[in-house]
C-alpha positions in Angstrom: 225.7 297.3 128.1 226.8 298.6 124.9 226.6 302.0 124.6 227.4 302.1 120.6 226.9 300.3 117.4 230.4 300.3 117.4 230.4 297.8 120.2 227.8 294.9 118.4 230.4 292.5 117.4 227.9 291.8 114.4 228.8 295.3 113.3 231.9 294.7 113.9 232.1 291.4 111.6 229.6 292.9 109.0 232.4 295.8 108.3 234.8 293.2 108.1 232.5 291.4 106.0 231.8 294.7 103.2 235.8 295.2 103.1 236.3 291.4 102.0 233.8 292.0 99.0 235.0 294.6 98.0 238.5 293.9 97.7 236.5 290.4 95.7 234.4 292.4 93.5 237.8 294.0 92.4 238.1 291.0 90.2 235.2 290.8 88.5 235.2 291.5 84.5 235.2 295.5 84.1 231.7 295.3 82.7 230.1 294.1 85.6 231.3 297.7 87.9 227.7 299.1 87.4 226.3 295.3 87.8 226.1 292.3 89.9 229.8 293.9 91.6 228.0 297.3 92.7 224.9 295.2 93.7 226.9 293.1 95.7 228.4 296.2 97.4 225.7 298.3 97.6 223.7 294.7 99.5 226.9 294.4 101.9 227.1 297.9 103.1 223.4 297.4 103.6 223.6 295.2 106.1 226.4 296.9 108.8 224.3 300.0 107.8 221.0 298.8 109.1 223.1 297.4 112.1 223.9 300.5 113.3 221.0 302.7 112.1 218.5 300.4 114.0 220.9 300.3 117.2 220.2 303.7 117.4 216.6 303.9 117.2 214.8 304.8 120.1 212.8 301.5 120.8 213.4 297.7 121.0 211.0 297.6 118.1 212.2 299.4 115.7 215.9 298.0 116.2 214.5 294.9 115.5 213.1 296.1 112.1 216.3 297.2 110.9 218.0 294.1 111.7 215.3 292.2 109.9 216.2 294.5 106.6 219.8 293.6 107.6 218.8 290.0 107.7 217.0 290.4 104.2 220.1 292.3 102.6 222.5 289.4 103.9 220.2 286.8 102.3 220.5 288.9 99.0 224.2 289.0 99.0 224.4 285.5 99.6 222.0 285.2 96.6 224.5 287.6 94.4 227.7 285.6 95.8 226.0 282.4 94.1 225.4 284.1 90.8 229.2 285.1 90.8 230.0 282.2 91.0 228.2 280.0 88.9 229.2 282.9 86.0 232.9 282.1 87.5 233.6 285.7 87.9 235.8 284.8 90.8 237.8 281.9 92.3 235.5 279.8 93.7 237.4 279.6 97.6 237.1 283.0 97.3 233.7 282.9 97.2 233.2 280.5 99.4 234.9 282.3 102.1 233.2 285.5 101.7 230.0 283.0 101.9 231.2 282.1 104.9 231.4 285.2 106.6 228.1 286.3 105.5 226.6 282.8 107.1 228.3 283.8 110.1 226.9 287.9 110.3 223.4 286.2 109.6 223.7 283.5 112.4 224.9 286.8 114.9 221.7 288.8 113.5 219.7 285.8 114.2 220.7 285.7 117.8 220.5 289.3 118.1 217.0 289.4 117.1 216.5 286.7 119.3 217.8 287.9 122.4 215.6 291.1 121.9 212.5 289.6 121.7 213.1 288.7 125.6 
């Protein structure tokens, strides 16, 4: 039974997930600090934010509205994480992997969501 937010290994991969972009927005071009690298931090914290926020709502329900907005910031940093790229603000395996852990927080939110509709 988890007993925390702290416990939901999506959580736990999601704040793994805002500390990788961060340390990759680091190299993006000075000019983009109050641009697409703040929107792709500001998208990321989003998510393991929602995480826990909805975990400790009161009902099934409404922890399954936060991680649909948790769902829906993921998709957006993926979105952001393309647009870095194709302006080549970063090494593209960089990218990539930070891609990859975002596919892999939205296939654990999936599953979450799914095993609370039960």
């Amino acid at each position: 039974m988890v007993q925390s937010f702290r416990d939901l290994h999506v959580w736990q991969r999601s704040i793994q997930l805002t500390v990788s972009l961060y340390r990759l927005t680091q190299g993006f071009p000075r000019e983009e600090v109050y641009g697409l690298s703040s929107q792709i931090r500001r998208s990321a914290v989003s998510v393991a934010s929602n995480i826990a926020e909805g975990q400790g709502r009161l009902t099934t329900g409404e922890f399954r509205q936060f991680l649909g907005v948790a769902r829906g910031s993921n998709f957006e940093l993926q979105t952001q994480l393309e647009i870095a790229r194709t302006l080549g603000f970063e090494n593209p395996k960089s990218i990539d992997e930070a891609e990859s852990l975002s596919h892999e927080v939205g296939k654990m939110i999936y599953a979450l969501l799914e095993s609370l509709k039960k």
